[in-house]
C-alpha positions in Angstrom: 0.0 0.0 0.0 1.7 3.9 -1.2 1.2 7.0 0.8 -1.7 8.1 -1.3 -3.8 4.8 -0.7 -3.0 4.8 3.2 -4.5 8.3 3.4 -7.5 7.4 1.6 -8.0 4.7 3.6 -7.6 7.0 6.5 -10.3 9.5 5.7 -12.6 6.9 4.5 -12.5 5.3 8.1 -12.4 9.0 9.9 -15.7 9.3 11.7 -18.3 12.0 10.7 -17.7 13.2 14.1 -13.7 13.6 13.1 -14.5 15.2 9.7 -16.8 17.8 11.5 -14.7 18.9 13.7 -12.1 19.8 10.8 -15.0 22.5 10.0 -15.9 25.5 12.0 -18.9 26.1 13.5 -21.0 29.2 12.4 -20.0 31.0 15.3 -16.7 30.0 14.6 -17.0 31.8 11.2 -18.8 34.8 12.6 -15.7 35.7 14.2 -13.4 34.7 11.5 -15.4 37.3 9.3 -15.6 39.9 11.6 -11.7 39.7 12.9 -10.7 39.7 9.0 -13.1 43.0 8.7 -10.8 44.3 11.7 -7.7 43.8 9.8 -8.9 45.5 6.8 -9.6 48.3 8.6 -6.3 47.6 10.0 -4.7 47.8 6.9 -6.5 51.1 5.5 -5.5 52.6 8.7 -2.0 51.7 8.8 -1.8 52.7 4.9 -3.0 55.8 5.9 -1.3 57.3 8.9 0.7 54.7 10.2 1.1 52.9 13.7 1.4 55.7 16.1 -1.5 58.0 14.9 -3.3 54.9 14.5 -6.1 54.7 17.1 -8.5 52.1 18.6 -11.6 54.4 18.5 -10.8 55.1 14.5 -10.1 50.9 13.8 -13.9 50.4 15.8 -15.6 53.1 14.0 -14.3 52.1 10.6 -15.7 48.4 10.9 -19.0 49.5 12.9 -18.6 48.2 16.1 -17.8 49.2 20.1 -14.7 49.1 20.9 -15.7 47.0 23.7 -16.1 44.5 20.9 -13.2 45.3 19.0 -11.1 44.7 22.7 -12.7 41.0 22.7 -10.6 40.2 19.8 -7.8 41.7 19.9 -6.2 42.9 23.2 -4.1 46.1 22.3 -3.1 48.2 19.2 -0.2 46.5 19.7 -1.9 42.8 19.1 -4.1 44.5 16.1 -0.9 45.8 13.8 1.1 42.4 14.7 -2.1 41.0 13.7 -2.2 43.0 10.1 1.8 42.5 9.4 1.2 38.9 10.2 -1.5 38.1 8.0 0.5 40.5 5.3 3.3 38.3 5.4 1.2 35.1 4.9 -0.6 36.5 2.0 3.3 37.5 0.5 4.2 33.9 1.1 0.7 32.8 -1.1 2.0 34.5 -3.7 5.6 33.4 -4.0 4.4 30.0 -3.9 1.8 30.7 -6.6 5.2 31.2 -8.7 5.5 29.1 -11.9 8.5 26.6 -11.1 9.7 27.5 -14.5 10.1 31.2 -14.0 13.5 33.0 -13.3 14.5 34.1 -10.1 14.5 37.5 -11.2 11.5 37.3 -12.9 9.8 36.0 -9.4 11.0 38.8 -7.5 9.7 41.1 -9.9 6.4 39.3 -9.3 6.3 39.9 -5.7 7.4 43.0 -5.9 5.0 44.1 -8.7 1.7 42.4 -5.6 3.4 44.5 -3.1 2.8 47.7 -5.5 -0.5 47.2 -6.5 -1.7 46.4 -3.1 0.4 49.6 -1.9 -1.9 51.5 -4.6 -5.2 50.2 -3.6 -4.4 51.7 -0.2 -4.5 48.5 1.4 -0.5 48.3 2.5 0.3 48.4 5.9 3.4 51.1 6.2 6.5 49.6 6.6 7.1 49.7 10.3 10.3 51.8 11.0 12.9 51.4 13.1 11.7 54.3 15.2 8.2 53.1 15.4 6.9 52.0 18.6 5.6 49.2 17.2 9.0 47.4 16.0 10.1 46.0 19.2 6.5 44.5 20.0 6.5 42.5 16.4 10.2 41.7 17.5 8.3 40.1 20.1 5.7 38.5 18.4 6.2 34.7 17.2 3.6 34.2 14.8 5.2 37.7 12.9 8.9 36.4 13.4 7.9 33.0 11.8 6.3 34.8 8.7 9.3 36.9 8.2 11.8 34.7 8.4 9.9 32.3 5.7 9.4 35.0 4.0 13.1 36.6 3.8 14.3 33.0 3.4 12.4 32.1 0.0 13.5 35.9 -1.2 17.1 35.1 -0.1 17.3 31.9 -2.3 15.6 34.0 -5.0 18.5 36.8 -4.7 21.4 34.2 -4.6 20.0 32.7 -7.6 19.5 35.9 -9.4 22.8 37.1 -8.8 24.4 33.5 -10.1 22.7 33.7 -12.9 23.8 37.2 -13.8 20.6 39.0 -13.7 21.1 41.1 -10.4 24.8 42.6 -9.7 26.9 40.2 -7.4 28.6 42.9 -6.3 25.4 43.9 -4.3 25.6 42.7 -1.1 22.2 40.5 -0.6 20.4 42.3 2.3 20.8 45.2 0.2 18.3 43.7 -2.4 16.1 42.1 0.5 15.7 45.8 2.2 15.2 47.6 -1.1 12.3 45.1 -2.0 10.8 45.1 0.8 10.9 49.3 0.4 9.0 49.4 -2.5 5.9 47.6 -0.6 5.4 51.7 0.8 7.7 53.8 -1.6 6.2 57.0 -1.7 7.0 57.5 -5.6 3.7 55.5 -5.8 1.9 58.2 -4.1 3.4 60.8 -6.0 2.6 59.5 -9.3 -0.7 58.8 -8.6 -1.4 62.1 -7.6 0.0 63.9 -10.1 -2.2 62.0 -12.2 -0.2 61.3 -15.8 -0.3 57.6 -15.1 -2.3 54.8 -14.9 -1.8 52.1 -11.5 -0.6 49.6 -14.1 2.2 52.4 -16.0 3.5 53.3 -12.3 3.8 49.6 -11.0 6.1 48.8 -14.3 8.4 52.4 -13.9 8.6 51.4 -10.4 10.0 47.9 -11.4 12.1 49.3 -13.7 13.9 51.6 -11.5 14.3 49.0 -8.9 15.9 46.2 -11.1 17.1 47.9 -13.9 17.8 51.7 -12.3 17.7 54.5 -14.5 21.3 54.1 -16.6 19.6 53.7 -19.7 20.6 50.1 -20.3 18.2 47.1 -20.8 
């Protein structure tokens, strides 16, 4: 008997006890649905003003509820933006592993990046906590967020080595370099300014930005 058959057999024997318990409960989803609106919120917050103007009353008023409610489900600001940065990083990690197998390393950074952008645009991007924000030392802190970053940062570091063996990103460049200035463009205020002053589309701005950030602005190809 393979692998396959032996878990076949297993889930044909699992009780329909077993398989419901694998589901949630309506309750279960009520919350799931109404946390997920509090990160959204979250997110259009954080996009906006960033961490420290950030306040609980504005993240309850923005979904409709108390923030007597909102305090059941998440226990400080602090807890909320981990939250947000967490959940960020897992949807980053969706994509890279979305990634055709058959697509260059460069080519799959530029796909990240070019998610990171658009999402930046629709005013959905958290702001890249700084290193003066009060909130860095609590995601420091914060396992879930650690574990997402590191998976994260380790995919694009394999990416980068890759890149830079192959000769399509400088190996001259140390790699953090590259890591930091990717991760940069997830909040680079060119976006902003571009979109304001209103000559290009969201789709023209994502490609000059991804042109400046792996090819520069030398002229060459």
């Amino acid at each position: 008997m393979n692998h396959s058959d032996k878990i076949q057999l297993q889930t044909m024997s699992a009780s329909p006890q077993t398989i419901r318990s694998n589901k949630l409960t309506f309750k279960q989803q009520q919350l799931k649905f109404r946390e997920n609106a509090i990160l959204d919120a979250v997110n259009r917050l954080l996009a906006q003003k960033g961490f420290d103007l950030m306040t609980m009353d504005e993240v309850a008023a923005d979904v409709g509820i108390a923030k007597a409610s909102l305090y059941k489900h998440f226990e400080s600001k602090e807890a909320l933006a981990a939250a947000s940065m967490t959940r960020l990083l897992a949807d980053a990690i969706s994509v890279t592993e979305s990634m055709s197998h058959k697509m260059t390393a460069l080519d799959k950074l530029k796909g990240l990046v070019r998610w990171a952008i658009k999402l930046h645009l629709s005013g959905t991007m958290p702001l890249l906590p700084s290193t003066r924000s009060s909130i860095q030392q609590s995601l420091l802190n914060n396992p879930p967020y650690i574990a997402k970053l590191s998976e994260l940062t380790e995919t694009l570091g394999e990416w980068i080595g890759q890149a830079q063996q192959n000769g399509e990103l400088s190996p001259s460049l140390p790699g953090e370099v590259i890591l930091y200035t990717i991760f940069a463009r997830s909040c680079d205020p060119v976006a902003d300014f571009l979109k304001m002053g209103g000559a290009f589309s969201d789709e023209d701005i994502v490609e000059l930005l991804i042109h400046t950030t792996f090819q520069g602005m030398t002229g060459r190809s």
